[in-house]
C-alpha positions in Angstrom: 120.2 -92.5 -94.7 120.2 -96.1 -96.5 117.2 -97.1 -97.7 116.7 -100.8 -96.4 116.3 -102.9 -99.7 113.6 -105.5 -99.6 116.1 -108.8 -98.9 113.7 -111.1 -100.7 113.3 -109.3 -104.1 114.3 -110.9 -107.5 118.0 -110.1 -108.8 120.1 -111.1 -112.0 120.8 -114.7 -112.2 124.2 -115.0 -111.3 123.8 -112.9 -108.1 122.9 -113.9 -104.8 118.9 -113.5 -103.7 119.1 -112.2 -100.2 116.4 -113.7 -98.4 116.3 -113.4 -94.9 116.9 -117.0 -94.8 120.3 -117.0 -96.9 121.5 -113.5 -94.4 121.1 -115.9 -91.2 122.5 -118.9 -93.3 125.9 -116.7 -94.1 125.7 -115.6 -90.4 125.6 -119.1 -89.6 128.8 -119.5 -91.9 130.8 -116.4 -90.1 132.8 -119.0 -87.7 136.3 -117.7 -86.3 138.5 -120.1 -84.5 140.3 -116.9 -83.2 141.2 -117.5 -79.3 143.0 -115.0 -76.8 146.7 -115.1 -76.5 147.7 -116.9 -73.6 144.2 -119.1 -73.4 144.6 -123.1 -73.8 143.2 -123.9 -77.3 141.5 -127.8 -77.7 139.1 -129.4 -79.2 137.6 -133.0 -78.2 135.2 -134.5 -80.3 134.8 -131.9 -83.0 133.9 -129.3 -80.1 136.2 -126.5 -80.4 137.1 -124.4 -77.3 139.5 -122.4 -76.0 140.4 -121.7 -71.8 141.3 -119.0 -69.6 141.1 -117.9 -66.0 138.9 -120.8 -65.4 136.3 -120.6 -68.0 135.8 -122.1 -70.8 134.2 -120.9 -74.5 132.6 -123.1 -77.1 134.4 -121.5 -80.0 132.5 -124.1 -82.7 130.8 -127.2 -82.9 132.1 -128.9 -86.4 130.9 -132.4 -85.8 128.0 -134.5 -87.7 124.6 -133.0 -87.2 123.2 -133.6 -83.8 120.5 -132.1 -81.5 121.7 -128.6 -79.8 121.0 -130.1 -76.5 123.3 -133.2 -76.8 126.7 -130.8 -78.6 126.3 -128.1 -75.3 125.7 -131.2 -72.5 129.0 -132.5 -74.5 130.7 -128.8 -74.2 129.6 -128.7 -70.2 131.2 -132.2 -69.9 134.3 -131.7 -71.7 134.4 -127.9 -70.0 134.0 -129.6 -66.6 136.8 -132.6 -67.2 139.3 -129.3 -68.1 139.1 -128.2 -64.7 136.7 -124.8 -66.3 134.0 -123.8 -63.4 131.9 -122.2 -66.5 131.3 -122.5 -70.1 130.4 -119.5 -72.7 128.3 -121.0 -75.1 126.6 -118.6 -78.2 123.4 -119.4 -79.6 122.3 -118.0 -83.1 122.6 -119.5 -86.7 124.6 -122.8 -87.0 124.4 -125.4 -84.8 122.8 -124.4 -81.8 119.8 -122.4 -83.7 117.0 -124.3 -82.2 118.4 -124.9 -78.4 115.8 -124.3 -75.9 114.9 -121.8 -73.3 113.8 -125.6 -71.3 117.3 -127.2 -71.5 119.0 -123.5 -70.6 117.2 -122.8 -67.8 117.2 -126.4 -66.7 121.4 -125.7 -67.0 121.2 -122.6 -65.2 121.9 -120.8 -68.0 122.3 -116.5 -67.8 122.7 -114.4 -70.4 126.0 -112.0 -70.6 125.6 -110.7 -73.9 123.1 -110.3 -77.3 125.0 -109.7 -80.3 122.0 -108.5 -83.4 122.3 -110.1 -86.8 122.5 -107.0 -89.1 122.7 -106.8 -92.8 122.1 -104.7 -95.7 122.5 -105.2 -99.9 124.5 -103.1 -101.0 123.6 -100.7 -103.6 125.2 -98.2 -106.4 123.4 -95.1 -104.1 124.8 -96.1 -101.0 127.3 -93.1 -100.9 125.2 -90.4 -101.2 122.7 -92.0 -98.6 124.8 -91.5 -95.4 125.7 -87.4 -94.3 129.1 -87.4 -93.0 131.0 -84.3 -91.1 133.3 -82.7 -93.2 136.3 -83.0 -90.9 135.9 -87.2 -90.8 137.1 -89.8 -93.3 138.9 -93.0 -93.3 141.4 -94.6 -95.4 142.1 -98.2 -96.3 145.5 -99.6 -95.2 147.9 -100.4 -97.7 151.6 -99.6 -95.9 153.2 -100.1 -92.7 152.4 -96.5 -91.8 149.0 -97.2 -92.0 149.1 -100.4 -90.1 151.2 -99.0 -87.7 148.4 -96.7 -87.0 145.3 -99.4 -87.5 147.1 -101.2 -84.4 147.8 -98.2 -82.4 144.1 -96.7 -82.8 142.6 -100.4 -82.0 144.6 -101.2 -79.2 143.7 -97.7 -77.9 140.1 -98.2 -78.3 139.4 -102.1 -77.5 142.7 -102.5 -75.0 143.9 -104.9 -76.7 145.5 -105.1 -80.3 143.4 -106.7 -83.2 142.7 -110.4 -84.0 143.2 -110.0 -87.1 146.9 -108.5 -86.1 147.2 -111.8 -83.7 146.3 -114.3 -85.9 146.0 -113.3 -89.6 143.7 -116.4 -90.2 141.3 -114.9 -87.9 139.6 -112.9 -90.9 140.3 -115.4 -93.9 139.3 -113.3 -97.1 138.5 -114.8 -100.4 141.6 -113.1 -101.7 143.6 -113.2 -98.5 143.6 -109.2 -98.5 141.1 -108.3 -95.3 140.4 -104.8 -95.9 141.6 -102.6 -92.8 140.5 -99.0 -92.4 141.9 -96.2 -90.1 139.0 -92.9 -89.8 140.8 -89.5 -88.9 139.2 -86.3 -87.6 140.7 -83.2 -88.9 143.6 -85.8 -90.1 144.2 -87.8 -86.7 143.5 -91.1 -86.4 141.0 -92.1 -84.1 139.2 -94.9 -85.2 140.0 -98.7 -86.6 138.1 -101.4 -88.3 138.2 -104.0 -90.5 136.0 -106.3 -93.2 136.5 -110.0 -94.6 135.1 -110.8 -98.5 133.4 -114.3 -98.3 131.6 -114.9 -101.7 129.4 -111.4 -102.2 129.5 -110.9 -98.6 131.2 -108.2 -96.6 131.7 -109.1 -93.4 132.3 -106.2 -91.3 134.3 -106.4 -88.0 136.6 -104.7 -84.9 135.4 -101.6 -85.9 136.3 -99.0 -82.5 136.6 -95.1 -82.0 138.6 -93.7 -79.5 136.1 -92.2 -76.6 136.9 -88.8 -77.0 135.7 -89.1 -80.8 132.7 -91.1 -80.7 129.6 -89.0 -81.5 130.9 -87.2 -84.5 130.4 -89.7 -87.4 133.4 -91.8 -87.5 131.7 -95.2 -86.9 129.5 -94.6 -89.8 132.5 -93.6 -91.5 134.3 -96.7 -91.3 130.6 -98.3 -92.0 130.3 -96.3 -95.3 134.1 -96.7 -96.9 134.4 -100.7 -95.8 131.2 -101.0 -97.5 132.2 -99.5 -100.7 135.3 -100.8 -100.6 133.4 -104.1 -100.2 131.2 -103.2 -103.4 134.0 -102.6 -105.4 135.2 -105.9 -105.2 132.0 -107.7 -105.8 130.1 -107.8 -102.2 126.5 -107.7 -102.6 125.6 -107.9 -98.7 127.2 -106.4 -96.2 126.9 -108.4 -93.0 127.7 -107.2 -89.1 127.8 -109.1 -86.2 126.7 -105.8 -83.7 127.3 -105.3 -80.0 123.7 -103.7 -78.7 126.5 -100.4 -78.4 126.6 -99.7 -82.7 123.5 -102.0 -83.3 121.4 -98.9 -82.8 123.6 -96.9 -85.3 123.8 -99.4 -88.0 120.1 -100.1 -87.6 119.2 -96.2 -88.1 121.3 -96.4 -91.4 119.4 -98.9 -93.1 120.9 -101.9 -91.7 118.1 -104.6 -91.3 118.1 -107.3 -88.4 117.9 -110.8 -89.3 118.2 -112.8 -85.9 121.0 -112.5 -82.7 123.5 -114.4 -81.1 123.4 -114.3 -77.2 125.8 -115.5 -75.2 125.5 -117.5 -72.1 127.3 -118.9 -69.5 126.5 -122.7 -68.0 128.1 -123.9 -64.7 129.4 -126.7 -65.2 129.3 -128.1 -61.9 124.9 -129.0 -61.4 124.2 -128.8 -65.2 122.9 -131.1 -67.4 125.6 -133.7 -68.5 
């Protein structure tokens, strides 16, 4: 098991001090403009959505500061004058960090999802700190055979291919190599995921296992080689965005939580405007 690093300790000058302030500040930072094929991408008044089967999703708000309140009235107006019935609106580090339970329940706000904040340093031990089964490893991609398999495995798992396969710009990297990783069992691959470099930050995403695999250590596996893979080219943090399903795992491997990001959906017809 990782051993959870005290985020706020001194470190050499010319590294990064992860407090928990700086984790939710590079959370705040993590912005994709990544939309589903086939949704109507727009953006009015530096709010940045996209559209599709009748609801809309604040993707980003990259405007001059303003109060949280005013940018998601402006998101249920704009939502509402494209014809959307609802609009998905995430609140977390960035923009809408401060938005009040008062103003969402007065919008009729509900909850659809909780995504945790998770983060870890990244240390020279980390190898040896996670057990993995003997019959589980993963690879990083670096052919076409590999990426055939990367998009086979996460169109498998997710039902739909990868983002980053979409719309390469989805996962900028410092270096403009994402890393992407395919975990075998017994030398079949059954599990996908991927990580962007952002300064010394890791950022871990799309990681899925098929369902007759999950259970046997390939999610940690793809945890454990991204993050090395990470270290070795100068990430000090590694940072997830987790779905409450791997939150859990990451959280019992040393992971620390540093804040969520819930999602919730505002009718836009009755809402404050």
């Amino acid at each position: 098991m990782i051993v959870q690093r005290n985020m706020s300790r001194e470190r050499a000058s010319n590294r990064v001090n992860w407090t928990p302030d700086a984790v939710r500040g590079e959370s705040a930072a993590w912005r994709s403009s990544w939309h589903p094929p086939g949704s109507e991408y727009f953006v009015v008044d530096d709010h940045e959505f996209y559209q599709q089967d009748g609801e809309a999703t604040l993707l980003n708000y990259r405007g001059a500061p303003m109060k949280p309140e005013q940018v998601v009235a402006n998101a249920i107006r704009i939502a509402a004058d494209h014809g959307a019935h609802d609009v998905l609106v995430t609140i977390g580090p960035g923009p809408l960090a401060e938005l009040g339970n008062e103003f969402l329940d007065a919008s009729g706000a509900r909850t659809v999802a909780v995504i945790d904040v998770l983060a870890c340093e990244i240390g020279p031990d980390m190898a040896g700190q996670i057990a993995m089964p003997p019959d589980v490893g993963s690879t990083r991609v670096t052919d076409a055979h590999g990426l055939a398999a990367f998009d086979r495995v996460s169109t498998d798992a997710w039902g739909f291919r990868s983002p980053v396969l979409q719309d390469p710009e989805s996962a900028h990297d410092d270096d403009g190599e994402p890393g992407l990783f395919v975990a075998s069992v017994a030398g079949i691959p059954v599990g996908a995921g991927g990580y962007s470099l952002a300064g010394e930050v890791a950022r871990l995403w799309g990681a899925a296992v098929l369902p007759e695999y999950r259970g046997r250590g390939v999610y940690r596996g793809l945890i454990l080689d991204r993050v090395l893979d990470g270290r070795r080219r100068g990430a000090t943090l590694a940072l997830v965005h987790a779905e409450q399903t791997s939150s859990p795992i990451l959280q019992r491997i040393g992971f620390g939580r540093f804040g969520e990001r819930r999602r919730v959906r505002i009718p836009t017809t009755g809402s404050i405007r």
